[in-house]
Structure formats: C-alpha cells, structure tokens
N, C-alpha and C positions, 0 to 999 in steps of 0.2 A: 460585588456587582461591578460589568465594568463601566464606566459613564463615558460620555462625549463631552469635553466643555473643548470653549473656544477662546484665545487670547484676545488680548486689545488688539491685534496686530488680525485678526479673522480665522487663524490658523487652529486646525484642530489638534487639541492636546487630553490625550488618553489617559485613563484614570484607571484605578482600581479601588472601590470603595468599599470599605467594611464598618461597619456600627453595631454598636452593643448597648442596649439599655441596662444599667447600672440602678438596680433597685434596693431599697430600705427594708430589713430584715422581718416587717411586716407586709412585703411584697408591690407598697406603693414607687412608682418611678422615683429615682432622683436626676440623675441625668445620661445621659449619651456621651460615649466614648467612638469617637471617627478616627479612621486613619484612610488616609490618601495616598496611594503609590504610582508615580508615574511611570508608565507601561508604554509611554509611547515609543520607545523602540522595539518591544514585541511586538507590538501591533506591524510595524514598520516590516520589519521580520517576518509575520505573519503574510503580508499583504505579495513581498516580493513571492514566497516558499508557493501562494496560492497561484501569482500570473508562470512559475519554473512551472509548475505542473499542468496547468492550461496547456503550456509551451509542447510538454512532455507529451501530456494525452494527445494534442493535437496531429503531433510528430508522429506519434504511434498508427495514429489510424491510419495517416496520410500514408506509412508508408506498409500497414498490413501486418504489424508487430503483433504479438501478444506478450504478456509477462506473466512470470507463472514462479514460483517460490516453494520449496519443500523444506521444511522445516524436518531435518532425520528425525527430532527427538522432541514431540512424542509423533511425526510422522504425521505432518500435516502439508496436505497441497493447498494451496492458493491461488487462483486463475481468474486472471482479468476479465472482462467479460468479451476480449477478440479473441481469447483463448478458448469460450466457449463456442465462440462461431466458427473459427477455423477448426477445430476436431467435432465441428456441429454437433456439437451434444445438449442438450437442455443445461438451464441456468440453474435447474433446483435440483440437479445431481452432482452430487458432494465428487470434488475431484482426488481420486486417488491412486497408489499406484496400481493398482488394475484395471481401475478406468484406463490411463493412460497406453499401458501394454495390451490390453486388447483392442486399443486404435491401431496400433503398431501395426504394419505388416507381418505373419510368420516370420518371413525369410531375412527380414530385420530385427528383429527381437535380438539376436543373440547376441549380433554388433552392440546393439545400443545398450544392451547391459554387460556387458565389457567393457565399454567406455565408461560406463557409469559407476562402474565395481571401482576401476582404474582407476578414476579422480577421485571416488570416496577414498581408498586408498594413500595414494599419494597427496591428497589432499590439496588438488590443484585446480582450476579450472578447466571445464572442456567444451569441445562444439563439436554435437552430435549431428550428423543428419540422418534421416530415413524416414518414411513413405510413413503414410497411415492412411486406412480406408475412412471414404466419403461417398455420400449418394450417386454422385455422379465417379465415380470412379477409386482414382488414388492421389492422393496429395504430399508434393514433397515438404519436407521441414527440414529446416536448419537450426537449431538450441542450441545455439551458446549459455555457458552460463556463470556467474562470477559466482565463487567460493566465499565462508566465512562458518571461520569455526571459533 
C-alpha cells in the first residue's frame, strides 16, 4: 500500500508498504514482517507525466487535434474521444477500418490507401489528407502519423 508520511522538515515522503503476518504452525500470530520502499521519486515522476498530459489534452482541444492509433497486429483502432466528434460518430462504436473508410470520401479512398499501402511498406511515416462526410456536409483532414514497428 502506498502511504504519505511526512519529515521533521513538513515535506512529504512517499512510501510503499507491505506487511506479512508470520504465524506459528498451529496458525496463532507471531509476528509481522514490514518493509518500506521509498517511491518518492515515482511519485515525483508520476506527478510531472500527469501535468505533460494535462498540457497535451489541453493543446489538443485548443487546437482541434484528434489522435488515433492502429495497432496492424491483431488490428486494433484507438480514437480519442475528438476523434469521435470530428468523424461524429457515436462513442460506443468500436473504431475500425471500415469505420474509417466509409467516412472517407469515394473519390478519396483510393489516394488514402496508397499512401497507407506505401508507409506500411516502406515502413516510414505519412500524412495523409482527404475529405470525409459529416451532417452538414464535408470535412477536410490532415493525418500525419508516426511509425513504430
């Protein structure tokens, strides 16, 4: 469990605490085994990782981002939830690729999977743009996207 104590000094110092009661082979207590592990630079770590992402999500909305992840193998999409609003789709429809491609414009489809044949291929990064429909009409996209195999 993790604990909070605090120094002479008022400053908080992070713990990690585990205990085991140590019993007599007729199952009565004998005594407790602790160990203490100081965590406070995870914590530290923890605390910066949680305000970068604040940072992150903040930056995203501000500027209309979505992010969105495909995993080839076993072929899983991942879509932020401004990825659900900019291809307005509902949030309880599983994103994948035919979700995707019947956003797409026709007359874009065959670019974007050529670009997208091409990087899996060459195994490089790309940025895709092309159109997909929305209520009120058609919306352009730009998908950059980083590589990692």
């Amino acid at each position: 469990m993790e604990k909070r104590y605090y120094n002479r000094n008022g400053d908080v110092v992070w713990a990690l605490l585990a205990v085991s009661l140590v019993r007599h082979t007729d199952g009565t207590p004998l005594y407790f085994i602790a160990q203490i592990e100081d965590i406070n630079e995870l914590k530290r770590t923890e605390q910066v990782n949680q305000q970068l992402m604040e940072r992150i999500t903040l930056a995203n909305e501000a500027g209309g981002i979505g992010i969105w992840e495909w995993e080839l193998k076993p072929n899983i999409f991942s879509w932020d939830k401004r990825m659900f609003e900019l291809y307005e789709i509902p949030p309880h429809i599983k994103p994948n690729w035919q979700v995707w491609y019947e956003c797409v414009l026709p007359e874009d489809r065959q670019h974007a999977e050529k670009v997208i044949r091409d990087s899996l291929q060459s195994r490089s990064p790309f940025k895709l743009e092309f159109r997909i429909t929305v209520k009120d009409g058609i919306r352009h996209i730009s998908a950059p996207s980083l590589t990692g195999y």
